[in-house]
RODO-2510 file (C-alpha; in nm, 4 decimals, decimal comma):
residues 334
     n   res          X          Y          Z
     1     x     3,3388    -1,5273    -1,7495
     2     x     3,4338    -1,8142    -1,9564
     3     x     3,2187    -2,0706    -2,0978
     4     x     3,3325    -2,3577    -1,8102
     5     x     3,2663    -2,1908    -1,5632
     6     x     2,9145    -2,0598    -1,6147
     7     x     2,8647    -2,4514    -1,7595
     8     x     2,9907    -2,4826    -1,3576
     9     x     2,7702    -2,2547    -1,1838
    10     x     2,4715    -2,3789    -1,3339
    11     x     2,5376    -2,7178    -1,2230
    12     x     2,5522    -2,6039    -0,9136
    13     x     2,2869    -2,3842    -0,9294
    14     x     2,0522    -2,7168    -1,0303
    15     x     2,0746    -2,8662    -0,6840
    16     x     1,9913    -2,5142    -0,4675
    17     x     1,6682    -2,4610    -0,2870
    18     x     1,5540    -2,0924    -0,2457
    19     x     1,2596    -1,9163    -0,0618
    20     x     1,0762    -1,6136    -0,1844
    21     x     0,9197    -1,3967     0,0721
    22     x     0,7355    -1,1100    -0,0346
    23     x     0,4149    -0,9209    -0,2034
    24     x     0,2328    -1,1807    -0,4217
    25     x     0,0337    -1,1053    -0,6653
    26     x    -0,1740    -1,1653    -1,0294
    27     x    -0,0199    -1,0535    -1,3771
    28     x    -0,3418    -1,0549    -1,5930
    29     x    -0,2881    -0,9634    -1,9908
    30     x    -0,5594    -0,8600    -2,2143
    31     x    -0,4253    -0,8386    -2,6106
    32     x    -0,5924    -0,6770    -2,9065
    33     x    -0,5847    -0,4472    -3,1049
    34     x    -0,6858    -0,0776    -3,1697
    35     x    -0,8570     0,0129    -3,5347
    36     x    -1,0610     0,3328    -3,3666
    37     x    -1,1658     0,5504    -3,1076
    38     x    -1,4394     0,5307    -2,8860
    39     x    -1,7727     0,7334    -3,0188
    40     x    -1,8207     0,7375    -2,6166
    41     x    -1,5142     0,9365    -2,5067
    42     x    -1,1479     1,0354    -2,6577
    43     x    -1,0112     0,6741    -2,5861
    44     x    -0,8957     0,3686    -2,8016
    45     x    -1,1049     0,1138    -2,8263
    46     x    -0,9561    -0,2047    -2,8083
    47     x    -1,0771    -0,5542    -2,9686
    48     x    -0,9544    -0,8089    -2,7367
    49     x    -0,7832    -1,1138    -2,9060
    50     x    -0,6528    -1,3358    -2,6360
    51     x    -0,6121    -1,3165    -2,2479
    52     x    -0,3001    -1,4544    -2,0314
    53     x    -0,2343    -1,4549    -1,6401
    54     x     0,0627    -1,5319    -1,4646
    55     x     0,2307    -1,5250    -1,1272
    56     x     0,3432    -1,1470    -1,1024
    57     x     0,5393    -0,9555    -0,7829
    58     x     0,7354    -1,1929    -0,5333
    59     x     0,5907    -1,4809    -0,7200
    60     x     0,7287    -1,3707    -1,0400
    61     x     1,0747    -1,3892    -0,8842
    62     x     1,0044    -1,7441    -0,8096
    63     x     0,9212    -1,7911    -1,2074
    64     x     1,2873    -1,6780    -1,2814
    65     x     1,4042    -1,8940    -1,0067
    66     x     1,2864    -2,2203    -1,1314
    67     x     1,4281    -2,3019    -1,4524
    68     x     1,7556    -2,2729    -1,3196
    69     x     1,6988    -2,4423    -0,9351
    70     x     1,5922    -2,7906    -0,7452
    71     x     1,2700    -2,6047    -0,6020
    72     x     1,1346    -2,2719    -0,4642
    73     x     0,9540    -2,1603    -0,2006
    74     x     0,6939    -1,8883    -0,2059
    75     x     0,5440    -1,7539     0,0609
    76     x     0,3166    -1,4270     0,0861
    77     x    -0,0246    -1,3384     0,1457
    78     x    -0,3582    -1,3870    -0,0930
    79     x    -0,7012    -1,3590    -0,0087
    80     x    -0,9154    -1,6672    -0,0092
    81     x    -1,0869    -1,5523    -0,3393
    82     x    -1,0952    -1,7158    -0,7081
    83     x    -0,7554    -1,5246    -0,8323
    84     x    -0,6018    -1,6905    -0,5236
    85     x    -0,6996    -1,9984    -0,7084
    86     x    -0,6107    -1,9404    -1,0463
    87     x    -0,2889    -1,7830    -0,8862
    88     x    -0,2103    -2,1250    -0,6806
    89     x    -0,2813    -2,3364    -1,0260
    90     x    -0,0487    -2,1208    -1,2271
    91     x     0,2591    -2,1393    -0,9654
    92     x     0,2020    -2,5581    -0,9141
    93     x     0,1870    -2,5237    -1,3316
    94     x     0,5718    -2,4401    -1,2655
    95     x     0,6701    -2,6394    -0,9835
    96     x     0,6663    -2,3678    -0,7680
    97     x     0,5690    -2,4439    -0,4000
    98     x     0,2520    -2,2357    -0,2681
    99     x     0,2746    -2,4741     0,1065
   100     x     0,3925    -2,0738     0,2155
   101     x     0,1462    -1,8610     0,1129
   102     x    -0,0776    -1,7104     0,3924
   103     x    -0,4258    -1,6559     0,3087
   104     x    -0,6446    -1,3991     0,4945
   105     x    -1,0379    -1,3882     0,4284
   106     x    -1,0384    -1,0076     0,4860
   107     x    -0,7805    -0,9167     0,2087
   108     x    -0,8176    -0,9575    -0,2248
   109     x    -0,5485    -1,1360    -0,3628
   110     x    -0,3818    -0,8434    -0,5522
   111     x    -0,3938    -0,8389    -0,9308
   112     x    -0,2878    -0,5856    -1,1868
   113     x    -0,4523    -0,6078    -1,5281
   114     x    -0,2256    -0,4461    -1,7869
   115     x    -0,4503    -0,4468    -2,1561
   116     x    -0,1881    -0,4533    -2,4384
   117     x    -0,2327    -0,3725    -2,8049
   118     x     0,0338    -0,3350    -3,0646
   119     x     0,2633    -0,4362    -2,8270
   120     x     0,2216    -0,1010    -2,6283
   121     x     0,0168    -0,1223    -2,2826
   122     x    -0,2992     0,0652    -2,3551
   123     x    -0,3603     0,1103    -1,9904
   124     x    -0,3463    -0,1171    -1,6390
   125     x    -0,5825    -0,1807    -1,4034
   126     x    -0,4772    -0,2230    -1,0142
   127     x    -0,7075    -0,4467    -0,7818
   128     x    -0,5496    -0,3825    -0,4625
   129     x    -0,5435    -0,2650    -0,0636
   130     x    -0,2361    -0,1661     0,1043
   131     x    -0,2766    -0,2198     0,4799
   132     x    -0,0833    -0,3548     0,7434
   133     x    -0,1405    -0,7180     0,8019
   134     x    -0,2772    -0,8477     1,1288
   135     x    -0,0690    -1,0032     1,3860
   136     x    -0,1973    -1,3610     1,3475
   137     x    -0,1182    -1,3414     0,9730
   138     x     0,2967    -1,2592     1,0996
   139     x     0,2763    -1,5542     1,3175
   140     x     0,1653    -1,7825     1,0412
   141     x     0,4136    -1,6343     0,7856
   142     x     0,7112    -1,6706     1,0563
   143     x     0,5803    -2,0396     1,1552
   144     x     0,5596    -2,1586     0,7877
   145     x     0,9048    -1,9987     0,7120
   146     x     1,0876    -2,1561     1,0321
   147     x     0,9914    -2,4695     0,8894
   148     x     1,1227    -2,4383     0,5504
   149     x     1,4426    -2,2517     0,6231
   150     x     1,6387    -2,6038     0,6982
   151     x     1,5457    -2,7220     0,3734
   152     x     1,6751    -2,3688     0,1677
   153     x     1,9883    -2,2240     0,0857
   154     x     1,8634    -1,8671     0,0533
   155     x     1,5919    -1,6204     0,1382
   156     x     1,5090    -1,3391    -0,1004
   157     x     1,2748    -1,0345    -0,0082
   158     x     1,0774    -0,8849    -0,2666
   159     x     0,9246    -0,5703    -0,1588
   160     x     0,6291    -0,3829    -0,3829
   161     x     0,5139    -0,1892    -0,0836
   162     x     0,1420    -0,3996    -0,0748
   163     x     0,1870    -0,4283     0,3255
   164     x     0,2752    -0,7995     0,3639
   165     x     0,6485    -0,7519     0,3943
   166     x     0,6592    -0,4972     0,7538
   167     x     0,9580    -0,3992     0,9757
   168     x     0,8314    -0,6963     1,2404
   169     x     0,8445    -0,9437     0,9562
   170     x     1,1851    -0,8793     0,7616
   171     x     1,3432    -0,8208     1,1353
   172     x     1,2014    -1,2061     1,2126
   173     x     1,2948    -1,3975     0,8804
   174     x     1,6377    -1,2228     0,8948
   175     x     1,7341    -1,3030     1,2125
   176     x     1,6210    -1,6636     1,1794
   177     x     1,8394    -1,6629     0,8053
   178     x     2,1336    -1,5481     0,9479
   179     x     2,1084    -1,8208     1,2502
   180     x     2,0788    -2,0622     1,0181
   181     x     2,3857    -1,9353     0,7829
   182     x     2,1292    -1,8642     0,4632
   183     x     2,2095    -1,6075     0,2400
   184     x     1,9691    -1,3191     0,2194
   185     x     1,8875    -1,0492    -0,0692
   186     x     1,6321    -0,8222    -0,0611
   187     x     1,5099    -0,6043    -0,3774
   188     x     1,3516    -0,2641    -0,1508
   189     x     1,0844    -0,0063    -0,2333
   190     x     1,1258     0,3348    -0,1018
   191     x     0,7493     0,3421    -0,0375
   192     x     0,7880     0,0760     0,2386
   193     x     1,0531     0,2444     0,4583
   194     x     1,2767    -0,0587     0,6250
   195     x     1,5530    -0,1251     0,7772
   196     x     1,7621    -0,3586     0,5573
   197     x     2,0978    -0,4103     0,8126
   198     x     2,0980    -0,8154     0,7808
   199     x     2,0638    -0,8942     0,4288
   200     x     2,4342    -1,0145     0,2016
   201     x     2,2783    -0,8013    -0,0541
   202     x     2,0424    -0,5125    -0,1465
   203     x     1,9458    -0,4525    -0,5457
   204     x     1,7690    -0,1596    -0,5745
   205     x     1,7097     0,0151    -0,8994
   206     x     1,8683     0,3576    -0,9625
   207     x     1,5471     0,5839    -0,8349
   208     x     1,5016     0,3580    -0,5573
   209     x     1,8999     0,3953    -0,4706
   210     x     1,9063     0,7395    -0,5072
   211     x     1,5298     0,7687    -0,2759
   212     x     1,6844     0,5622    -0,0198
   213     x     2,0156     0,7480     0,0194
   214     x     1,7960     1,0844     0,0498
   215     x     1,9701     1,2339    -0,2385
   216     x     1,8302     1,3736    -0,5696
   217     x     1,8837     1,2230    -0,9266
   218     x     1,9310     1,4791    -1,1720
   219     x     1,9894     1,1963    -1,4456
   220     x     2,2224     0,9236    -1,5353
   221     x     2,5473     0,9656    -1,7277
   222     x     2,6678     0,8015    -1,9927
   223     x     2,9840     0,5990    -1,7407
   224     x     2,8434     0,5102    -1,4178
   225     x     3,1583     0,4614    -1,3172
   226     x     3,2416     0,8382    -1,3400
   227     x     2,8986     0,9380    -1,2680
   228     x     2,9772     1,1144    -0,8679
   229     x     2,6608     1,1341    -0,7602
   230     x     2,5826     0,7546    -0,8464
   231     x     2,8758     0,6164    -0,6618
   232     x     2,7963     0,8522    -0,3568
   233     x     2,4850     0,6748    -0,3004
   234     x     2,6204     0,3813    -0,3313
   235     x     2,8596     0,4569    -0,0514
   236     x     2,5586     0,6111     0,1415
   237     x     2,3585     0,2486     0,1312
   238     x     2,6290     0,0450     0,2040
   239     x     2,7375     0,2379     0,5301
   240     x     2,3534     0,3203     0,6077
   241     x     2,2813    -0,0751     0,6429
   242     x     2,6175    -0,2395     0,6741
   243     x     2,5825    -0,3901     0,3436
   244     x     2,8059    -0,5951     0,2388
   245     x     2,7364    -0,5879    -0,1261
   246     x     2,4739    -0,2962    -0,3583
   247     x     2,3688    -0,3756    -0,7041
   248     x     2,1843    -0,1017    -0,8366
   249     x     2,0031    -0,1571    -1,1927
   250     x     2,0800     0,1328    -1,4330
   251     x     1,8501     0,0851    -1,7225
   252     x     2,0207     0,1070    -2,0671
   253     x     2,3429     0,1547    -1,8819
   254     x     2,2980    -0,2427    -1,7292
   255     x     2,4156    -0,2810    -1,3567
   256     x     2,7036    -0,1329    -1,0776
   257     x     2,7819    -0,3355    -0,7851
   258     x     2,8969    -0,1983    -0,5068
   259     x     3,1150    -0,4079    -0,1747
   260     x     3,3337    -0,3303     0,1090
   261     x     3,6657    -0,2197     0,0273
   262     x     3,6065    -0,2732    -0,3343
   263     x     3,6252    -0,0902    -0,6435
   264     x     3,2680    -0,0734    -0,7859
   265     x     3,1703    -0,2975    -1,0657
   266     x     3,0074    -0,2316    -1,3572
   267     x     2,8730    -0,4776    -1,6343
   268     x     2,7236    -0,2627    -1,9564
   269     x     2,3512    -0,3474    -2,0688
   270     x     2,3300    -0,6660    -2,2257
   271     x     1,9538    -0,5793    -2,4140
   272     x     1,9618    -0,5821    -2,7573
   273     x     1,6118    -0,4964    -2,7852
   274     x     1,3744    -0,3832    -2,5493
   275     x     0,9526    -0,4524    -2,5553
   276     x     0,8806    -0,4599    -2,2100
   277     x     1,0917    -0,3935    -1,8757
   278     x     0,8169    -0,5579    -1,6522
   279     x     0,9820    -0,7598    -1,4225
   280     x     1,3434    -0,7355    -1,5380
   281     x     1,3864    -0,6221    -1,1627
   282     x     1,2687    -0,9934    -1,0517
   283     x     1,4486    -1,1923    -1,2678
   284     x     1,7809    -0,9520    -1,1524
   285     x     1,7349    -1,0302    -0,8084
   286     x     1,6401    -1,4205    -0,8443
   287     x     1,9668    -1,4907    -1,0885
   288     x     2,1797    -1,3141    -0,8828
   289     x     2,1205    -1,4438    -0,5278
   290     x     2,1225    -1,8285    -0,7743
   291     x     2,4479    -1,7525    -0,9041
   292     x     2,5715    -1,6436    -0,5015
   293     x     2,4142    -1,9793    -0,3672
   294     x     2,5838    -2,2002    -0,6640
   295     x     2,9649    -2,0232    -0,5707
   296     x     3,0155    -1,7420    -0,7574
   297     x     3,1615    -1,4581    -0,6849
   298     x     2,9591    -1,1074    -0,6456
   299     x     3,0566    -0,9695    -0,9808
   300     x     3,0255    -1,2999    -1,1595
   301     x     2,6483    -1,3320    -1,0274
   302     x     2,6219    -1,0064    -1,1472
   303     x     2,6790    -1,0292    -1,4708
   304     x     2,4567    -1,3674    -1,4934
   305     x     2,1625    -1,1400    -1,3557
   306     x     2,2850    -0,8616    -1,6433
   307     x     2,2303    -1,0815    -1,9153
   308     x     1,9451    -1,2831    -1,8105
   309     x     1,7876    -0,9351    -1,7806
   310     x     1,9037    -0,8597    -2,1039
   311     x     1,6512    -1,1458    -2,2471
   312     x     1,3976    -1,1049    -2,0543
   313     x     1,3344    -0,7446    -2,1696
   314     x     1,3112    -0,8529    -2,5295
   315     x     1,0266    -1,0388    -2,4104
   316     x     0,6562    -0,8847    -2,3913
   317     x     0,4685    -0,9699    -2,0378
   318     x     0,5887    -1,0599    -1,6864
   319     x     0,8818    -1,2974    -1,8247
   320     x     1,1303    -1,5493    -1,7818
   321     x     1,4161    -1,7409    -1,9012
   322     x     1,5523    -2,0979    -1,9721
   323     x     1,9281    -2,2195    -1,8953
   324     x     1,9557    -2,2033    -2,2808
   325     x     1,8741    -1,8850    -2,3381
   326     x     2,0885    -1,7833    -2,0652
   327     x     2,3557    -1,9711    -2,2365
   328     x     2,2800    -1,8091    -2,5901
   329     x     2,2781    -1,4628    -2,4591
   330     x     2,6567    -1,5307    -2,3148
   331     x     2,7698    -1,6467    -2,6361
   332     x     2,6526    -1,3663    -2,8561
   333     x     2,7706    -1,1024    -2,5773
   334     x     3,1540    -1,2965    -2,5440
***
């Protein structure tokens, strides 16, 4: 892709409005550092420095979405608790809508507390319950989303298997999308066991491909374009669903889209250092479905996601990226 025409696409990309729909949920960092071991038990003990938060899950895709967009939508379910709160203040930090978000006095808002030291994670801490949500809490989610979907020109579905996002739920938004000519993506997790026939595209990661397709993964080659059991899953989820286009992430060996009728497409990793893959799936899903939205093609949006996950995962924490960095990252990798 030349230089024009990603100049082009991010123009475009600068007027879109998207909607997030999905598990929401707390990123909470705690960073120190280790000089000994506890006297109390065989662990490290670590002095704590400094302490961030930010939007993680569904919301985090609606981080990577903003830099680049005219607004986002968010909508998912918290409790009515203080990390609700302090997750509401963070997202409205970042222009990010929270009008969406359902909150439910019988739930926690979710939070995962990851405690870092020499930029390792020492160990995270889950605050969580995965249950089904009630039927009121479906009607307010499908109220609040028929309302926004006029004003949007895609829906994205982040699943991390929490409950919110159910069978009754992705069947609802969908069919509402597609009546309204929205583009839909959805990133899956095997753990939550849907039906994705609807969605423009699916972007699973390679274990989540190769779980969905019911097939085992006895390790990644070094061409993914010659690696047979690979593209036979990929031919598995497209006919499975009806999918008009796959990407699977691949890790160090970057991304391979699969479409109808087409040849699959591969774009090599674009990381030239990697600290921390939290969240690379996010900001993969959000650029991509952008880059559909602002007119480019399927392998073009593609490789914008590649290399905007290529930046991100030099990062440490749940991270983003500016229009300039996206722009730096293309020039170095031309």
């Amino acid at each position: 892709m030349n230089w024009d025409r990603l100049q082009h696409l991010l123009t475009a990309a600068s007027s879109r409005k998207l909607l997030v729909v999905g598990d929401v949920m707390l990123d909470e960092f705690v960073w120190g550092r280790v000089s000994r071991i506890s006297p109390e038990a065989p662990v490290p003990v670590v002095e704590v420095e400094k302490e961030t938060s930010y939007p993680g899950g569904a919301a985090n895709v609606a981080r990577n979405l903003r830099p680049f967009c005219a607004g986002v939508h968010l909508c998912g379910l918290v409790g009515e608790d203080a990390h609700a709160g302090r997750l509401r203040e963070l997202l409205a930090e970042e222009l990010i809508s929270t009008d969406a978000l359902v909150a439910d006095a019988g739930r926690s808002t979710i939070v995962k507390t990851r405690i870092v030291a020499r930029q390792q994670q020492v160990v995270r801490v889950d605050r969580e319950r995965r249950a089904k949500v009630s039927t009121e809490v479906l009607e307010r989610a499908c109220s609040v989303i028929a309302a926004l979907l006029p004003t949007v020109d895609a829906v994205i579905f982040e699943d991390y298997g929490k409950g919110f996002l159910g069978q009754i739920l992705k069947d609802s938004v969908t069919e509402m999308a597609r009546s309204a000519g929205k583009y839909i993506s959805a990133d899956p997790n095997p753990t939550n066991p849907l039906d994705w026939r609807g969605v423009d595209l699916l972007k699973p990661n390679r274990s989540e491909a190769f779980a969905m397709a019911g097939i085992p993964d006895n390790g990644a080659g070094p061409n993914p374009l010659a690696d047979a059991p690979l593209l036979e899953v990929g031919g598995i989820l497209l006919k499975k669903w009806d999918l008009p286009s796959l990407l699977v992430t691949l890790g160090e060996h970057g991304m391979i889209l699969f479409q109808r009728d087409e040849a699959p497409y591969h774009t090599p990793t674009r990381a030239r250092e990697v600290f921390d893959v939290s969240g690379a799936g996010d900001t993969a899903i959000a650029l991509h479905t952008l880059a559909v939205c602002a007119g480019a093609t399927a392998s073009e949006a593609a490789e914008i996601s590649n290399q905007a996950s290529g930046v991100v995962v030099a990062k440490l924490g749940t991270a983003t990226l500016t229009a300039d960095e996206l722009l730096h990252a293309f020039s170095k990798n031309a």
